[in-house]
N, C-alpha and C positions, 0 to 999 in steps of 0.2 A: 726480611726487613728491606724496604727500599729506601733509594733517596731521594728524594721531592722538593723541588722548589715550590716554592709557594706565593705568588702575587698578588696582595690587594689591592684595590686602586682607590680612589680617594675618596671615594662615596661611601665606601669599606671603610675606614678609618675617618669619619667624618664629625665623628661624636667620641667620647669617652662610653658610652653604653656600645658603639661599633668596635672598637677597639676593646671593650672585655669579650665581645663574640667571636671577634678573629683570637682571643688569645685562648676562649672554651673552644674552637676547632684545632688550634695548635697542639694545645696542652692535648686534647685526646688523639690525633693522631703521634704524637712523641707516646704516647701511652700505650699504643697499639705496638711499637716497636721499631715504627719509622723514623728514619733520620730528618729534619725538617733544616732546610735553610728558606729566610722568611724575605721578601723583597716588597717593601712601603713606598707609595706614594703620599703627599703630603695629602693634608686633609681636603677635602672637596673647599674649593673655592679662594684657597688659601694662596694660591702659587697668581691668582688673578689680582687676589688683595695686594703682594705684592710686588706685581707690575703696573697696577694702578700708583705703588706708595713713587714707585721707582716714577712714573711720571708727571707729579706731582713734583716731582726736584727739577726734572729736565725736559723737554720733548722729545730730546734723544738721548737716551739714557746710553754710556759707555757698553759694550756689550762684556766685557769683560766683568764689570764691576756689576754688570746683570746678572749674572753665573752666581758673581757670591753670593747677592741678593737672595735668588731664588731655591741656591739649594738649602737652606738655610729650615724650608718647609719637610722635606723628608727626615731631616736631622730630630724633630719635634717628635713625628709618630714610632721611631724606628725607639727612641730613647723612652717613652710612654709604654708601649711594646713590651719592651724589655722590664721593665719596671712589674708591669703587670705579672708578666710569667716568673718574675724570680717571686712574686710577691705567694703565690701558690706555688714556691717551692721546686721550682724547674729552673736549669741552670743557664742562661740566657743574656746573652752580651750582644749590644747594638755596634753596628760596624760603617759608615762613610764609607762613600766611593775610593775615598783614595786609600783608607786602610783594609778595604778590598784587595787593589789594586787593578783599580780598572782605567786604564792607562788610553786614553785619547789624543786625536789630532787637536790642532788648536782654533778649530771654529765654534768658536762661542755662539752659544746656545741652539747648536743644532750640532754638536760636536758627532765623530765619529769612531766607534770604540776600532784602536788599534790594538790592542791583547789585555789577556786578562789573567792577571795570576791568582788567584783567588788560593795564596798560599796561607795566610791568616783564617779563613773558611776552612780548608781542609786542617789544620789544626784543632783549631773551637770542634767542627765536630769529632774529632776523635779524641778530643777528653773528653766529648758529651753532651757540650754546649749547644745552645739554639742558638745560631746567629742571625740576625735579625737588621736587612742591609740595607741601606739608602738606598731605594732607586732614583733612576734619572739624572745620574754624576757620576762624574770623575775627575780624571787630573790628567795636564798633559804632560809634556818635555821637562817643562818647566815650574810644574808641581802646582801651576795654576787650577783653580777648581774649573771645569766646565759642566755645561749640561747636554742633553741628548736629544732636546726638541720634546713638543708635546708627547705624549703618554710611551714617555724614555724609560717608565721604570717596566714594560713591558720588554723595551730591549735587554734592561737591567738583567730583567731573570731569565730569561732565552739565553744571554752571553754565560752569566753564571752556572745554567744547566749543562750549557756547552762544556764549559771548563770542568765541571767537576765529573761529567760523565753520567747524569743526575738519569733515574730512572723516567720521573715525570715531572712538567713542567706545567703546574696548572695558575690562569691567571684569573683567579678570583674577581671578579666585578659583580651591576648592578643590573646584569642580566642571564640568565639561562642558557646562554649559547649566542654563536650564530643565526641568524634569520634571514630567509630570502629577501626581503627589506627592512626598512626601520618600522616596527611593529607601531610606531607613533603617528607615521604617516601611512603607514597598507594596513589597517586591521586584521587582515588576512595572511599576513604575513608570520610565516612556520618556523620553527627551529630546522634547524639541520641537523643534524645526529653525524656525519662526516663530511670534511671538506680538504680540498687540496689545497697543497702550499702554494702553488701557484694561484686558484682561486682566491683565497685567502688574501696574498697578497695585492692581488688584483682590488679584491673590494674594499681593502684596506684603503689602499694608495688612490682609490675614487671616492672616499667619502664615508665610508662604514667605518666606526669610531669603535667595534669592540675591540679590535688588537691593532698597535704601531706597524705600519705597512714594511719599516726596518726592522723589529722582531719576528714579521714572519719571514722574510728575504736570511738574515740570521740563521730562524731554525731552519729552513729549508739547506741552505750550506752546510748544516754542522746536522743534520738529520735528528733533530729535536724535536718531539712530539710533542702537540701543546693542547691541554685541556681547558676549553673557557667554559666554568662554571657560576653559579650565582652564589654571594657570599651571606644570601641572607636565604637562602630555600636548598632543601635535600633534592636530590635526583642529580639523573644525568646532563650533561652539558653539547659542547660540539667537539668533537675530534677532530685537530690538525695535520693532515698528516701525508703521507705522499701517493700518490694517484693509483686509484685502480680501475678495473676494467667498468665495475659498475658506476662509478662517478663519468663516462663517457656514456651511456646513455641515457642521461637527460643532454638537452642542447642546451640550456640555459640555468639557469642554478640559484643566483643573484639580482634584483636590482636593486643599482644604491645612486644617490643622489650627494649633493655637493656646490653647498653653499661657495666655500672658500674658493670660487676664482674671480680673474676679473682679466681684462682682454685690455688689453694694447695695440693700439694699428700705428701703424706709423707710413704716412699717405707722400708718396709721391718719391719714394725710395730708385735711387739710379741703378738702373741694369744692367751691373755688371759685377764679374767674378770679384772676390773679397767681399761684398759686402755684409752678407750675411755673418760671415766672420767676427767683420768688425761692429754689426752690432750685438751679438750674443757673448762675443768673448769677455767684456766687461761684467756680462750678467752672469756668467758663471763664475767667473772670479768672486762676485760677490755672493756668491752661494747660494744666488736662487735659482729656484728650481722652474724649469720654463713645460709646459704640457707640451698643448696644441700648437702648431705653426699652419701658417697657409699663406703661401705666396698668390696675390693674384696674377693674370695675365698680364708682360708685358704690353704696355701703350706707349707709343712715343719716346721707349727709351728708358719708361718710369713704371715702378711697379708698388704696388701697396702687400707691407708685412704684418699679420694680428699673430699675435700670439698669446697667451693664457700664463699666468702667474698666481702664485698664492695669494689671497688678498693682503694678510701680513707684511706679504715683500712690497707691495703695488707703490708705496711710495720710495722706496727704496731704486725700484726698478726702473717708474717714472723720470726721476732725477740723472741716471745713468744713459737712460734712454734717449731722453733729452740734448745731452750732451752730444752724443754720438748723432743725433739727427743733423744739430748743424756741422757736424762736422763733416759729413758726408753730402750737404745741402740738399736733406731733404723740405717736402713741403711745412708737413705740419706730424703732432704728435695726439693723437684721440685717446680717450679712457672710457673704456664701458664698464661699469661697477656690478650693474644690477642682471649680472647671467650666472647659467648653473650648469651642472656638467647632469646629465642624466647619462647610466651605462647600465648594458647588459654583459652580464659574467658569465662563464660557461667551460668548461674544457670539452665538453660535447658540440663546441661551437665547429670542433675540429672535421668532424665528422658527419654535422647536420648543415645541408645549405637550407637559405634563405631566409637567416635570422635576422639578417640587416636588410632585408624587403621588405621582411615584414614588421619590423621596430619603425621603419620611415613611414609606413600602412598605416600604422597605428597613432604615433603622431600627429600625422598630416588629419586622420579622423577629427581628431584633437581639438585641431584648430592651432599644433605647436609648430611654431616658426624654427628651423633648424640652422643657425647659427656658422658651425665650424663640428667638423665630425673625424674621430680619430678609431682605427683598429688596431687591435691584433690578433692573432689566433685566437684568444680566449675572452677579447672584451670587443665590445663598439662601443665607443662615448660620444654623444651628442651636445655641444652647447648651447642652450635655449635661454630664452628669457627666464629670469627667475621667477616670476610672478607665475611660470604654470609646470614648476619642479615638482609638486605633490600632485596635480592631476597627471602628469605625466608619468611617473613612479607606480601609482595605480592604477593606471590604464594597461601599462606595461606587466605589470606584475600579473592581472586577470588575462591578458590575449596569450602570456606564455606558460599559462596556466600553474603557476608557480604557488598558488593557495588547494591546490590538490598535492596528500601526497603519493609520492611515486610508488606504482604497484610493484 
């Protein structure tokens, strides 16, 4: 008998006929002799519906009183859920973040899980029960609800595996696995059968939307294995998990693209020590998350700073930024909207030279203009124009021959 968390995401629970198929996979794996705790996200499209409703009241909705708002959708499938499986006879109690206890800082709506007692879970299942839990919430100090940022109920169940010590941690979605790209934009584009936490989180946190780039950073600390499989087709998926010999020889693994940035310069910046300080310290206070940076060459004293943000924060950052330019008397403050992050992943990057010779080769073929370019061991991210992010993806994906698989 194992114990297995189990995560659908919202496309999984998007209907009431998805929601009796996740609770026929339930019911037979409880049948089989496995212990199941269940982690829902709200139904596809629902959490959009309402931060639409949310701005419709305000154009800046309180971010607290966003939190209640939106957990409000996992509360709906987790309750539905459980309904279903008691209704066939299996004993199953739906459970909130906070009766969880999953216990957060107090940054609303990208909050960050501080510990998790999952003493009410360990309970439920030893009298039997399927518990069946909110993802993407919690509560902080102050009994506040928060949430966890986009696809948080994947951190949900990685934090929960953690805690309970859980055999397997699989997060059911609306696709098969892993892919060396998004199979939407490469046709050619494969499953992976294994991949590292660190790749993983690499392709995550550049734009590959199958797992929350914090659930796998998560399991890779707390050494939680993560199976992503499809919630509507049998077969294998991709394995998460920690690095071996054979995952270092390929060089390249990955390409993912990445609509969500948007660049910031700020032209005619004084040269000199603090500055930089003083314009990034207001942005991390505000909890955004900055990429790229590139100082140009000082001239005269004055230097120009771009840097890359989520598009989400851009006005938030804009505003902050702003402030701080006159305050330092800078020139002026630019916004470029319409660029994309294109990266190649690899943990064989370690060991193979010349992949970032030959990613600017192949570009340059292209006809793509190279922006602002950022490394590390395991990735190079390029920012290009958006308008040639898919011929770029697939140009990349065929030169690193990523639609063959590895002998």
């Amino acid at each position: 008998m194992a114990l297995i968390v189990q995560k659908y995401g919202g496309t999984s629970v998007g209907s009431i006929e998805r929601i009796h198929r996740v609770a026929d996979r339930v019911a037979r794996d409880h049948r089989d002799g496995h212990q199941i705790v269940v982690v829902l996200s709200a139904m596809s499209g629902e959490t959009d519906r309402l931060l639409r409703l949310a701005h419709e009241v305000t154009p800046s909705p309180d971010e607290r009183e966003l939190d209640m708002l939106l957990s409000t959708g996992e509360r709906v499938t987790i309750a539905l859920l459980a309904m279903d499986l008691r209704g066939r006879g299996l004993n199953a109690r739906s459970f909130t973040g906070r009766q969880v206890g999953i216990l957060t800082n107090s940054s609303h709506t990208k909050a960050r899980i501080a510990r998790v007692t999952a003493e009410r879970i360990r309970t439920a299942l030893a009298e039997g029960v399927i518990p069946v839990v909110a993802g993407f919430q919690g509560i902080n100090e102050q009994s506040d609800v928060t949430t966890l940022g986009r696809g948080g109920s994947d951190l949900t169940a990685v934090a929960l595996a953690a805690a309970l010590k859980a055999d397997r941690c699989i997060i059911f979605t609306d696709v098969d696995g892993v892919y060396t790209a998004d199979p939407n934009i490469v046709p050619t584009a494969r499953r992976i059968d294994k991949i590292s936490y660190e790749e993983m989180l690499e392709l995550a946190s550049l734009g590959a939307k199958v797992l929350q780039s914090r659930s796998v950073e998560f399991a890779a600390k707390y050494g939680v294995p993560i199976e992503v499989r499809s919630s509507f087709t049998e077969g294998k998926g991709t394995l998460v998990t920690t690095e071996d010999a054979d995952m270092e020889g390929v060089a390249v693994s990955g390409v993912t693209g990445d609509r969500n940035q948007a660049k910031i310069t700020i032209v005619g910046v004084p040269d000199k020590p603090g500055i930089a300080a003083r314009i990034f310290g207001p942005v991390a206070e505000a909890n955004i998350v900055v990429d790229m940076i590139i100082q140009n060459v000082s001239q005269a004293s004055l230097t120009d700073i771009s840097f890359t943000v989520p598009r989400a924060d851009l006005r938030k950052a804009v505003s902050l930024v702003q402030r701080v330019a006159k305050e330092i008397d800078a020139k002026s403050v630019a916004v470029t909207e319409a660029i994309a992050k294109v990266s190649l992943v690899g943990v064989g990057m370690r060991s193979h030279s010349g992949v970032a010779a030959k990613m600017f080769e192949v570009l340059s073929r292209e006809g793509v203009n190279i922006m602002m370019i950022s490394t590390s061991e395991i990735k190079i991210s390029c920012v290009i124009d958006e308008k040639y992010l898919e011929l770029a993806m697939r140009a990349l994906h065929a030169a690193f021959g990523l639609d063959r698989v590895p002998s």
